[in-house]
C-alpha positions in Angstrom: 0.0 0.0 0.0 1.4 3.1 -1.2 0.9 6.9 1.2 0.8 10.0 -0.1 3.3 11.6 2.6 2.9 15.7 1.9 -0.3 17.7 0.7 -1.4 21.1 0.5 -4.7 19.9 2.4 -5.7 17.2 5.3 -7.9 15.3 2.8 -5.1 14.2 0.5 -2.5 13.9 3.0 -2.3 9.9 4.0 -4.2 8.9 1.1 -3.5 5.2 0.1 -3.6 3.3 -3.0 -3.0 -0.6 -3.2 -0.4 -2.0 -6.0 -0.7 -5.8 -6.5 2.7 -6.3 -7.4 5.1 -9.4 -5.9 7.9 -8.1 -6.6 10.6 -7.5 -3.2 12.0 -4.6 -4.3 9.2 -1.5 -5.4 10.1 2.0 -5.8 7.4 4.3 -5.0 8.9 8.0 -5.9 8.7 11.1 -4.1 5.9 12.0 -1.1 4.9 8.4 -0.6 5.4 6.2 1.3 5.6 2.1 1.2 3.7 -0.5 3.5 4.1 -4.3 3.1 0.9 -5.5 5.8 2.2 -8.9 7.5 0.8 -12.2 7.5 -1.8 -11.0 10.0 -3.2 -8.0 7.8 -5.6 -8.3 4.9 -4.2 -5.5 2.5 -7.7 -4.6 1.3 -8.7 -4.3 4.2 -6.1 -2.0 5.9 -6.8 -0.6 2.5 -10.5 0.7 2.8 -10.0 1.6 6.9 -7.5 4.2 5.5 -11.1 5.8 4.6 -12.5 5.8 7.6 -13.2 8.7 10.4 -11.0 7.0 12.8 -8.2 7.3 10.2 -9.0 10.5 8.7 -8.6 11.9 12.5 -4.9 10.1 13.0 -3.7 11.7 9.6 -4.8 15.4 11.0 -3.6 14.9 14.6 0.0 13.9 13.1 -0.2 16.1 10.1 2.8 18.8 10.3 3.3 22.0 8.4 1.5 25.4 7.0 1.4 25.4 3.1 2.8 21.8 2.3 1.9 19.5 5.2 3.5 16.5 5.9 3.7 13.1 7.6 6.3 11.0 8.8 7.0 7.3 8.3 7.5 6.8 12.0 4.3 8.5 12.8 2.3 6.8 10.0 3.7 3.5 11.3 2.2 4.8 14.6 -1.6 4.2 13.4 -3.2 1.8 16.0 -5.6 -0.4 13.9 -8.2 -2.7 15.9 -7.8 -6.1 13.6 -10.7 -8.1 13.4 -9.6 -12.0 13.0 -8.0 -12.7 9.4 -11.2 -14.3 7.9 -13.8 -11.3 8.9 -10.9 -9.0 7.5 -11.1 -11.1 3.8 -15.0 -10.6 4.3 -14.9 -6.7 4.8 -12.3 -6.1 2.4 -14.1 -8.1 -0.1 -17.9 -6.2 0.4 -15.9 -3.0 -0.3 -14.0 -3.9 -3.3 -17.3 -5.1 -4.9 -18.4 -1.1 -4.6 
């Protein structure tokens, strides 16, 4: 999953896209940053909670900056999800895609 990491406004800033690519080694390019979810995490679903309120209020309390905000790795990494068990992750991820 790929983060926008700068934005001139709090509703771009965080945005995430998913890339199904296997590939190790993935280059992103400039204001973004790269998440691999482990074994435990359902990318579409970590995928559509990155739309959620919940989310939308982590990414403005750790926003920095005045014209060009900003957020770290670190404090993107810092995102405390709740993780429903694998299989109800698959089911919620998969409801959403079919939107």
């Amino acid at each position: 999953i790929i983060f926008a990491d700068a934005s001139e406004d709090y509703k771009d800033l965080g945005k995430a896209i998913m890339v199904d690519i296997d590939e190790d080694n993935i280059i992103a390019g400039l204001h973004t940053h790269v998440f691999r979810p482990n074994l435990q995490v359902v990318s579409e679903f970590l995928m559509y909670y990155t739309k959620t309120l919940n989310y939308f209020k982590f990414i403005k309390r750790q926003g920095t900056g005045i014209s060009v905000l900003g957020i770290s790795k670190k404090n993107l990494s810092n995102f405390i999800l709740g993780l429903p068990e694998y299989k109800e992750q698959q089911k919620i991820g998969d409801f959403f895609s079919k939107l």
